[in-house]
BAPA-619600 format. One line per 5 residues: number of its first residue (from 1); for each residue y negated, x negated, z of N, C-alpha, C. Coordinates in pm, 1 decimal, m for minus. Layout:
BEGIN
NUM> Y,X,Z,Y,X,Z,Y,X,Z ~ ...
This chain:
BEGIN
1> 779.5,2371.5,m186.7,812.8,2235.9,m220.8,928.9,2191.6,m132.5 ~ 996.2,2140.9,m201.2,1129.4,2092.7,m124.4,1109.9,1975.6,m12.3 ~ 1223.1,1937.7,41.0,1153.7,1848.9,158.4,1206.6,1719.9,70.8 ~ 1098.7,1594.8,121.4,1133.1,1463.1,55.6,1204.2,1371.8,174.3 ~ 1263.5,1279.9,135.6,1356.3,1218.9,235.9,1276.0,1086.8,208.0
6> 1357.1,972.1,341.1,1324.3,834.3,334.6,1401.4,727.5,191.3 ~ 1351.5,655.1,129.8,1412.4,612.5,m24.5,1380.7,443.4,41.9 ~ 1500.8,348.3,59.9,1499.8,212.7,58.2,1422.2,213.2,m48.1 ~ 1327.4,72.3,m83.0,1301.7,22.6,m217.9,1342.7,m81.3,m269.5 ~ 1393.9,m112.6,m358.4,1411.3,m235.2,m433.7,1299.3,m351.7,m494.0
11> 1370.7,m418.6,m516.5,1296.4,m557.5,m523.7,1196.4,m543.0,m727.5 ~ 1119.0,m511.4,m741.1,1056.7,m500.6,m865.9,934.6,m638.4,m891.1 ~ 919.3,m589.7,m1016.5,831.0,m736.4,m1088.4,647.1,m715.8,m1041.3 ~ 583.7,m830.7,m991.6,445.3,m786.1,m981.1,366.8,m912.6,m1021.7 ~ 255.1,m894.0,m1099.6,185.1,m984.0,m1224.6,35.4,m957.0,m1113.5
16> m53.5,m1054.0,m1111.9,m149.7,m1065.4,m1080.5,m278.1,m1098.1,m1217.6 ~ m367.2,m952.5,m1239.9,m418.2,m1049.5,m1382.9,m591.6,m961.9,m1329.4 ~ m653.7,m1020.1,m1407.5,m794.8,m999.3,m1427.6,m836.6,m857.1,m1438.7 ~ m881.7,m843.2,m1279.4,m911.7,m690.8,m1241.0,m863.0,m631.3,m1161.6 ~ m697.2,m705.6,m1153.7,m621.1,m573.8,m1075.1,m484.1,m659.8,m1057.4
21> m363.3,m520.0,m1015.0,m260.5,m603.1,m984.2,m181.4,m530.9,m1076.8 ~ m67.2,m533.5,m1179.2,32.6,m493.7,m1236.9,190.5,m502.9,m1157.6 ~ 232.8,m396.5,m1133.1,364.3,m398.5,m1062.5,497.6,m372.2,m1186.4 ~ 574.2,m465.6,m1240.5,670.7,m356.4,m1299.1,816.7,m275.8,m1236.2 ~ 803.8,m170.1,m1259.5,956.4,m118.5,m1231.4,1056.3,m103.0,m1267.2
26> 1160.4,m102.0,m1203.1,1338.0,m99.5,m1250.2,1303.2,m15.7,m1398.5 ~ 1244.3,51.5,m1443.9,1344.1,149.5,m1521.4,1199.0,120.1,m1671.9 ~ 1131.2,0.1,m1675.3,1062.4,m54.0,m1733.8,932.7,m71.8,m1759.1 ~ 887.8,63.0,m1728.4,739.9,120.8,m1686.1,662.7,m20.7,m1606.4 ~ 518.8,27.7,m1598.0,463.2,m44.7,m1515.4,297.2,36.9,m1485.9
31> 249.2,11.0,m1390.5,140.8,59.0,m1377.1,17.7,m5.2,m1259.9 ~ m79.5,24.1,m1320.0,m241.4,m106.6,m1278.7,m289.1,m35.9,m1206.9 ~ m304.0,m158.8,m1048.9,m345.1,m114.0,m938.9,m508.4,m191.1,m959.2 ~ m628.3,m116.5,m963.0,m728.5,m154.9,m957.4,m761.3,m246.1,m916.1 ~ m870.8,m381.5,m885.9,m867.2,m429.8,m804.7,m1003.8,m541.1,m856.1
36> m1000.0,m677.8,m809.5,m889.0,m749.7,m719.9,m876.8,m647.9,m577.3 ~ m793.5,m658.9,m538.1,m805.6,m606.6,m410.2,m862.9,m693.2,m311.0 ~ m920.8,m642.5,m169.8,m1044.1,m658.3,m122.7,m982.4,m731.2,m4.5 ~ m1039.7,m873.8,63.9,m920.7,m897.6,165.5,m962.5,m818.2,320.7 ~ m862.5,m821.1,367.8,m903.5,m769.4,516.5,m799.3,m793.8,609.9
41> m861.7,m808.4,747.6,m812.1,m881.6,856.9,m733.0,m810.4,888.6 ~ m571.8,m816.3,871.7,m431.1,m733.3,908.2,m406.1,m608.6,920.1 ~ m552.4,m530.3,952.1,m523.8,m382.2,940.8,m626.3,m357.6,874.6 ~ m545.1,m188.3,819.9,m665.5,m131.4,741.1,m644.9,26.8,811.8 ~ m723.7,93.3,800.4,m694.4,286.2,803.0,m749.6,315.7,693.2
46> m693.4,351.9,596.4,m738.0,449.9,477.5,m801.4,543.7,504.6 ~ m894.6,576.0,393.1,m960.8,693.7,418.1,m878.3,825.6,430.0 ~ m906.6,945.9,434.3,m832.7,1045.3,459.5,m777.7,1109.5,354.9 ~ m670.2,1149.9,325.0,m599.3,1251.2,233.1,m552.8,1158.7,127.8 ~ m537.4,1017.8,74.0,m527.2,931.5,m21.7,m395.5,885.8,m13.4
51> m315.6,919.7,m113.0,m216.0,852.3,m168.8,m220.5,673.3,m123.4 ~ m121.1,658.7,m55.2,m129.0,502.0,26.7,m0.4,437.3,m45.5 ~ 0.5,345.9,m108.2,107.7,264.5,m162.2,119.8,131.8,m84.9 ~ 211.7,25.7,m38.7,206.7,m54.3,30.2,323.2,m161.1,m47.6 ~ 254.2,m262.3,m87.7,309.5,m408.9,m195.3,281.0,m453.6,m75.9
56> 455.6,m525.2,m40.2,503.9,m700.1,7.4,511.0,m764.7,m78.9 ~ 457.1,m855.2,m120.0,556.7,m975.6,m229.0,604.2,m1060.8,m127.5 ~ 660.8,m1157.2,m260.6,720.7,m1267.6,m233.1,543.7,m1360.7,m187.9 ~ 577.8,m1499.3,m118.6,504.6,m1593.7,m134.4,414.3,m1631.5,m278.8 ~ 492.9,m1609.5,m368.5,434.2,m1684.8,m493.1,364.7,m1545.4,m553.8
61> 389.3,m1430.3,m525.7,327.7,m1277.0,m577.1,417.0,m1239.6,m699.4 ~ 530.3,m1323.3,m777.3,579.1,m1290.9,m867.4,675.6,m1140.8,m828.4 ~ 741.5,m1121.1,m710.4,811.4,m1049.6,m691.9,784.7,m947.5,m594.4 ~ 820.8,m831.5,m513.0,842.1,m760.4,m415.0,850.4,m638.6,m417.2 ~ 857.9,m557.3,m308.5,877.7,m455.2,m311.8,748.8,m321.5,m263.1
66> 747.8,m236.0,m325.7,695.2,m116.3,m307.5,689.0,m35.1,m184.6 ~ 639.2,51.9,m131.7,682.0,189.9,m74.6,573.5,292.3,m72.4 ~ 580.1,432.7,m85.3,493.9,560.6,m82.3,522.3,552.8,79.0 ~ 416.6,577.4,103.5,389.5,663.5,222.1,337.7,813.0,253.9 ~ 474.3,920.1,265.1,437.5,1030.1,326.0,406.0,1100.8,134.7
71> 467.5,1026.2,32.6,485.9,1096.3,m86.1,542.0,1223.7,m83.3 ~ 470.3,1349.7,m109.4,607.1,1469.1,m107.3,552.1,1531.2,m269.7 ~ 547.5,1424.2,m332.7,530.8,1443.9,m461.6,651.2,1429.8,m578.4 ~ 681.7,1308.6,m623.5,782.3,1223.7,m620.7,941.1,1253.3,m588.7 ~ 1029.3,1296.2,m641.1,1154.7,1326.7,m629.8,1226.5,1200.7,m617.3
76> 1349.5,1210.8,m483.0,1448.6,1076.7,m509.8,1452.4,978.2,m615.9 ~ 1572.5,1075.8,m695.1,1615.3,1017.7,m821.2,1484.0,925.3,m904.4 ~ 1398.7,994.1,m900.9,1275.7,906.1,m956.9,1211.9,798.7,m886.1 ~ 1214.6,762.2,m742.3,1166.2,660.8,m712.0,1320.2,564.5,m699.9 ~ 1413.9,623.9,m687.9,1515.2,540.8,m655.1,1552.8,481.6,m819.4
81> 1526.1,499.6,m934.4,1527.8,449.8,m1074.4,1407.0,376.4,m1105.4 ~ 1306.2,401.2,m1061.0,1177.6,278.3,m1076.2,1203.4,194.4,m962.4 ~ 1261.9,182.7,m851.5,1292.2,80.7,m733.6,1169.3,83.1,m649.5 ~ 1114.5,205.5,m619.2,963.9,213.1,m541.9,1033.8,281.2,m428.9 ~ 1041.4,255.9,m315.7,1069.7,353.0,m154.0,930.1,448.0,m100.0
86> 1018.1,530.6,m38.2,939.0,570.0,43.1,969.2,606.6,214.6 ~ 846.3,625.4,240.0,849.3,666.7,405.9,758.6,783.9,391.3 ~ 865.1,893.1,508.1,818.7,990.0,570.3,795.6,1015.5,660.0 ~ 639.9,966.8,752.1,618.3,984.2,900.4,543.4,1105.7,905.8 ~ 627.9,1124.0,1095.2,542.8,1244.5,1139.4,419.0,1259.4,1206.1
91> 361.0,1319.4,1231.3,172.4,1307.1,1311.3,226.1,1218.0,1437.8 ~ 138.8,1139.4,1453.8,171.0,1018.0,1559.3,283.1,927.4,1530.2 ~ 294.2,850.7,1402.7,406.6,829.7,1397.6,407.8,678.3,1327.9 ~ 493.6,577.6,1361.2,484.1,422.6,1302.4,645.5,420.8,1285.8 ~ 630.4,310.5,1159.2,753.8,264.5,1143.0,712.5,138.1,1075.3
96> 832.3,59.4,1108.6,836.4,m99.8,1010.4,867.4,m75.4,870.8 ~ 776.6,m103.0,808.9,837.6,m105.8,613.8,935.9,m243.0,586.5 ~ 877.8,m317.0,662.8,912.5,m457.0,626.4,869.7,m527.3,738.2 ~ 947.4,m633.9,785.9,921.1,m738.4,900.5,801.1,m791.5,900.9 ~ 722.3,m737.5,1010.1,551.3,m795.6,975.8,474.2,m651.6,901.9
101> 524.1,m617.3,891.0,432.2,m456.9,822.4,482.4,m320.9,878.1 ~ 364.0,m255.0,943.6,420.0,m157.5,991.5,309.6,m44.7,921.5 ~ 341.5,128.2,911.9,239.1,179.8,896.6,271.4,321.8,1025.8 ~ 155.9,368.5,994.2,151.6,497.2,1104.9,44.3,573.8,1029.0 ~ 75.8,713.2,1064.7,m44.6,787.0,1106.8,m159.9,820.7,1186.7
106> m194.5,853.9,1114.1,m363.4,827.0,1236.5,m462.4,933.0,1130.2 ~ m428.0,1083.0,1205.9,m514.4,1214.3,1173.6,m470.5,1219.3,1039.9 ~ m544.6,1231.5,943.4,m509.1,1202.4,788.8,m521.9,1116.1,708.5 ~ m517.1,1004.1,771.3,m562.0,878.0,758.6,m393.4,821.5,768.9 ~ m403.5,738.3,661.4,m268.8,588.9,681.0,m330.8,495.7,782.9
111> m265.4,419.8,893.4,m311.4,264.4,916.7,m214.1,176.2,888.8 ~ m258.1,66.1,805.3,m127.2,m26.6,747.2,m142.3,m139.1,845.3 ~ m56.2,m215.1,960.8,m59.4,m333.3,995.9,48.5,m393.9,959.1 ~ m50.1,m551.2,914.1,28.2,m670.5,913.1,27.5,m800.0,932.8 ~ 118.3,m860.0,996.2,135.0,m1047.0,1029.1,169.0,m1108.0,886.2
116> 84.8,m1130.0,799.5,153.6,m1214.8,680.7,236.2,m1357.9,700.5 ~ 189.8,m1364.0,812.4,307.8,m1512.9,874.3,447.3,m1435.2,871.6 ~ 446.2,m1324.0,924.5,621.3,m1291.4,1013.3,661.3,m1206.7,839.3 ~ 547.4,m1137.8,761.0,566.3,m1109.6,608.2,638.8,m1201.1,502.6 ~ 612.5,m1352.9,614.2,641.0,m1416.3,457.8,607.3,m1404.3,295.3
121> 507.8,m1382.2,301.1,459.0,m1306.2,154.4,282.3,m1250.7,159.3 ~ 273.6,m1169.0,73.5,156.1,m1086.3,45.9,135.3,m966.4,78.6 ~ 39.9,m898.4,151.8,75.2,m774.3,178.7,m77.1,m690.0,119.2 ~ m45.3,m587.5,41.0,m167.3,m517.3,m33.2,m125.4,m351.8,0.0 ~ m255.5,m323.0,m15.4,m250.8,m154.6,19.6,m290.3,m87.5,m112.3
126> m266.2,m5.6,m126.0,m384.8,53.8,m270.8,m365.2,245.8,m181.3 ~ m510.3,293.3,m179.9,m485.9,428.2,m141.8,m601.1,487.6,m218.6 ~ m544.8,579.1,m259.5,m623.7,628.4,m434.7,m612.3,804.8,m408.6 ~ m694.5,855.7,m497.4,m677.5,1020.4,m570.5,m706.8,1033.8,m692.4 ~ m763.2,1162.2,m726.6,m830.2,1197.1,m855.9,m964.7,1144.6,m843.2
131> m1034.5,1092.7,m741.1,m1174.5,1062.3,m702.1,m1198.3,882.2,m737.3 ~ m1087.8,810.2,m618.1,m1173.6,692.6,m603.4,m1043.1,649.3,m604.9 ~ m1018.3,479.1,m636.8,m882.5,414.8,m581.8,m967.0,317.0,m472.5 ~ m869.8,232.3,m384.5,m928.6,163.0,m290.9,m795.6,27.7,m321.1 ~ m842.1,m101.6,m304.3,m719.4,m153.3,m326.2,m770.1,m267.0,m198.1
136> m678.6,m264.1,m107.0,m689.7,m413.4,3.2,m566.5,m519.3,m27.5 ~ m619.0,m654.8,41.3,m485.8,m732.0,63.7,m487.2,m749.6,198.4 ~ m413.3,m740.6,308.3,m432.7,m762.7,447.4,m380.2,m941.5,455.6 ~ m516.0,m999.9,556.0,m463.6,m1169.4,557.5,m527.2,m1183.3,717.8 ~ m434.6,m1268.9,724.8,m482.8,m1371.8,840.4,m610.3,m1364.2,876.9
141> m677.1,m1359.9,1012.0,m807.4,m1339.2,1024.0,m913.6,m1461.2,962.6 ~ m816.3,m1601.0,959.1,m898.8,m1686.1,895.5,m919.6,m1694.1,778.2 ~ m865.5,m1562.6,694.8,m853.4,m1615.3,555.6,m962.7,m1456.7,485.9 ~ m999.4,m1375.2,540.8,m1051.6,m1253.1,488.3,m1238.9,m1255.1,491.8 ~ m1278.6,m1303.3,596.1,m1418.5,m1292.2,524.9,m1524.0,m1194.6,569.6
146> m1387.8,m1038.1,632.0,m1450.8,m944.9,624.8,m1381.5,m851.2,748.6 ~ m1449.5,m791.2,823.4,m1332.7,m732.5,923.1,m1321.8,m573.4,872.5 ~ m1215.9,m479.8,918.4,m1167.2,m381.8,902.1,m1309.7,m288.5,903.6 ~ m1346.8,m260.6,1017.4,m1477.1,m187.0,1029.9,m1554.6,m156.1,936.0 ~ m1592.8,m255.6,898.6,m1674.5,m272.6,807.8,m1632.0,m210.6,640.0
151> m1521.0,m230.6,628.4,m1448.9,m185.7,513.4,m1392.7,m43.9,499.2 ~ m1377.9,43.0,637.6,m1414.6,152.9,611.5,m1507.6,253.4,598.0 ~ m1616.0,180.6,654.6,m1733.0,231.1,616.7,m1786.8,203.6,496.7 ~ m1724.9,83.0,429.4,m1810.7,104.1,271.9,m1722.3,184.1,200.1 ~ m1556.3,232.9,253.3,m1523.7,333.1,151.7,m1558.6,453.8,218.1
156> m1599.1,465.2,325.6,m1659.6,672.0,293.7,m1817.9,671.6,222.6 ~ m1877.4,536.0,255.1,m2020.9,534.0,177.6,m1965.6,532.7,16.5 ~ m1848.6,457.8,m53.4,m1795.5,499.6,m214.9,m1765.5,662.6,m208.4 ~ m1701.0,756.0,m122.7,m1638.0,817.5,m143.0,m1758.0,921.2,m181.6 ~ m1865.6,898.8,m50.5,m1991.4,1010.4,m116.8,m2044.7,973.6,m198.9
161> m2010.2,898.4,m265.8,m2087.7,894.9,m377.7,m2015.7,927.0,m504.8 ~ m1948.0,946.6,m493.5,m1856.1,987.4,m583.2,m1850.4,1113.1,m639.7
C-alpha cells in the first residue's frame, strides 16, 4: 500500500436530521453518520482499531469541515474532490485539526480533545468498522450529562456484544 499524505479539508454541507448526522460533499455525494451522537465532556478515546472521523461545524451546524484520521485507505485525489482532510499521526503523536481540537494517538486507540468555546462551533467524532459505529459530540462539561469514562466502557460492553 502506498504511503498516504496529510490532505487540508474544505469547508462541506452538514444537515442534522432524525437519527443521525448527514454531511454533504464537494463532489455531491453524501453520507449518514449514525446517531444522535452521544454528548461527552471534551474528550473521548475511541475504541481500538476504528476508523475515527472528526466534524467541526459552524455554530449553527449548517456548515464545516471534515478530517480522517490516520486513513491509509482513501487516495488524495479522492478526499481532496469530496473536501474531507486528513491526518497522519505517528505512535505518540498530537496535532491541532482545528483551533480548539486536537487528536493523538493513544496505543490503537484515537483521543479527540476539545474546547468548543476556542472551536467556535460543534465538535463530533464518529469511529466505526464492519462491526459497530460509535458517534460522540464533545461539549462543555456543563452541557454533557455524562463523563468520558463512562462512555468507554459502554462501548467495549457494545463491542462484545456484537
Amino acid at each position: 500500500m502506498s504511503a498516504r499524505s496529510n490532505v487540508a479539508p474544505s469547508t462541506i454541507g452538514v444537515d442534522f436530521v432524525e437519527g443521525g448526522v448527514v454531511v454533504r460533499y464537494l463532489d455531491g455525494r453524501e453520507v449518514f453518520y449514525h446517531g444522535p451522537p452521544r454528548p461527552v465532556e471534551r474528550t473521548i478515546t475511541t475504541p481500538p482499531g476504528k476508523e475515527v472521523h472528526v466534524l467541526v461545524t459552524d455554530p449553527d451546524g449548517v456548515e464545516g469541515v471534515m478530517t480522517y484520521v490516520n486513513d491509509r485507505n482513501t487516495h488524495d485525489d479522492i478526499l481532496e474532490s469530496t473536501g474531507v482532510g486528513r491526518v497522519m499521526l505517528d505512535r505518540d503523536d498530537e496535532e491541532e485539526l482545528f483551533p480548539g481540537v486536537t487528536v493523538a494517538t493513544e496505543a490503537y486507540s484515537i483521543r479527540v480533545e476539545a474546547d468548543p468555546a476556542v472551536a467556535d462551533g460543534r465538535v463530533f467524532v464518529f469511529a466505526e468498522d464492519e462491526v459497530s459505529e460509535h458517534a460522540y459530540e464533545l461539549v462543555d462539561a456543563d452541557d454533557s450529562g455524562e463523563d468520558e469514562s463512562r462512555v468507554e466502557d459502554e462501548s467495549r460492553v457494545e463491542e462484545g456484544a456484537n
